[in-house]
C-alpha positions as CSV (number, residue, x, y, z in Angstrom):
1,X,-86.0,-20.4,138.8
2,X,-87.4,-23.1,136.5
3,X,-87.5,-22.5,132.7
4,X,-90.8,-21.2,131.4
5,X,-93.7,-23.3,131.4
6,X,-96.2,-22.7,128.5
7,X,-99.7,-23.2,128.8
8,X,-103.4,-22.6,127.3
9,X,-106.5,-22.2,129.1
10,X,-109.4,-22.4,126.5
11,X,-112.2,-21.0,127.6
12,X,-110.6,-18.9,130.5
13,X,-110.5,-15.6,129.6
14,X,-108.1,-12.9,130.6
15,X,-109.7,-11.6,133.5
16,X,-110.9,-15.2,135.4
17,X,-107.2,-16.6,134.8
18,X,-105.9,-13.1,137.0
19,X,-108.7,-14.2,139.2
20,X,-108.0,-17.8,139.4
21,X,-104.1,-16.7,140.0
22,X,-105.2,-14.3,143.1
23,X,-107.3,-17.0,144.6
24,X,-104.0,-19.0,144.8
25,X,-101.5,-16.2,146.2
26,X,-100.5,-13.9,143.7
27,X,-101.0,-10.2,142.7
28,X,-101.0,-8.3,139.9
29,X,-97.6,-6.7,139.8
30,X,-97.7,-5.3,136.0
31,X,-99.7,-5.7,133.1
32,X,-100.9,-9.3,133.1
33,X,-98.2,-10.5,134.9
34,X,-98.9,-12.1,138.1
35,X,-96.7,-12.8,141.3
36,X,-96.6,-14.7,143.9
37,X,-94.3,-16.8,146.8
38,X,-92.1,-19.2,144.3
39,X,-93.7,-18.4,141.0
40,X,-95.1,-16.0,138.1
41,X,-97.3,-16.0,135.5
42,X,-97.0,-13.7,132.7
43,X,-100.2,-14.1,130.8
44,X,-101.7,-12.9,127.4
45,X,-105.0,-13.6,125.1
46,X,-104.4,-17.4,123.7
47,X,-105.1,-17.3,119.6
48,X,-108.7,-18.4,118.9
49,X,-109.5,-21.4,118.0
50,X,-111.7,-22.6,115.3
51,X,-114.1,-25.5,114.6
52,X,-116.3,-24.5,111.9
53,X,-118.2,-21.4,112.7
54,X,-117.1,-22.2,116.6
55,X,-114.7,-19.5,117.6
56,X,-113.1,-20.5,121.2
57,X,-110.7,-18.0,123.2
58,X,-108.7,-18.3,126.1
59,X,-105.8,-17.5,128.2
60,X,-101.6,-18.1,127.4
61,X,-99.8,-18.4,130.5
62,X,-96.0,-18.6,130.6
63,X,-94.9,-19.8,134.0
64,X,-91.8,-19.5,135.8
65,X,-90.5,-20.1,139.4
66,X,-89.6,-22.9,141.7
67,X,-90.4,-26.4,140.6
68,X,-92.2,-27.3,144.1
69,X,-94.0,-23.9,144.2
70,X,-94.8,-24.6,140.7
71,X,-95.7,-27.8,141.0
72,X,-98.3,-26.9,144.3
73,X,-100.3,-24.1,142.3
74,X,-100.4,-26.1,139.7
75,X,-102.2,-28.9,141.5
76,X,-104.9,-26.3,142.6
77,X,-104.8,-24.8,139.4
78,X,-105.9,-27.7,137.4
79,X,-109.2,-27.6,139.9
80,X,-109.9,-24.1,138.9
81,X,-109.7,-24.6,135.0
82,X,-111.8,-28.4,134.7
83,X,-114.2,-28.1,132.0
84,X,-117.1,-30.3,131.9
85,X,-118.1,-32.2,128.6
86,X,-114.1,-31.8,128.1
């Protein structure tokens, strides 16, 4: 196992980042914590951010596992999460 990998998804809420996770192999195994072959993804509501009156949420996901598994969902992933005019 790798050490934790820390990311935010702005503008992926809760839900579509369990979504995004089960399109690439993993299942919900607890509470917002998501398994699959290699890696897991424990995942919570990112702080807002705030630009002016604009109030943006998201997704924190902390990801463990092995670096190649890792590595391969992250590649498909990054797909997933592309935000235009970003």
């Amino acid at each position: 196992m790798s050490d934790a990998q820390v990311h935010d998804y702005y503008g992926v809420p809760l839900w579509l980042m369990k979504s995004y996770l089960a399109d690439l192999g993993a299942q919900e195994v607890a509470d917002a914590v998501m398994e699959a072959d290699g890696w897991r993804a424990e995942l919570s509501k990112a702080p807002v951010k705030r630009i002016g009156s604009l109030a943006v949420g998201g997704t924190t996901a902390s990801f463990t596992g092995d670096a190649a598994a890792l590595a391969a969902m992250f590649e498909r992933l990054h797909w997933k999460t592309l935000r235009g005019g970003g």
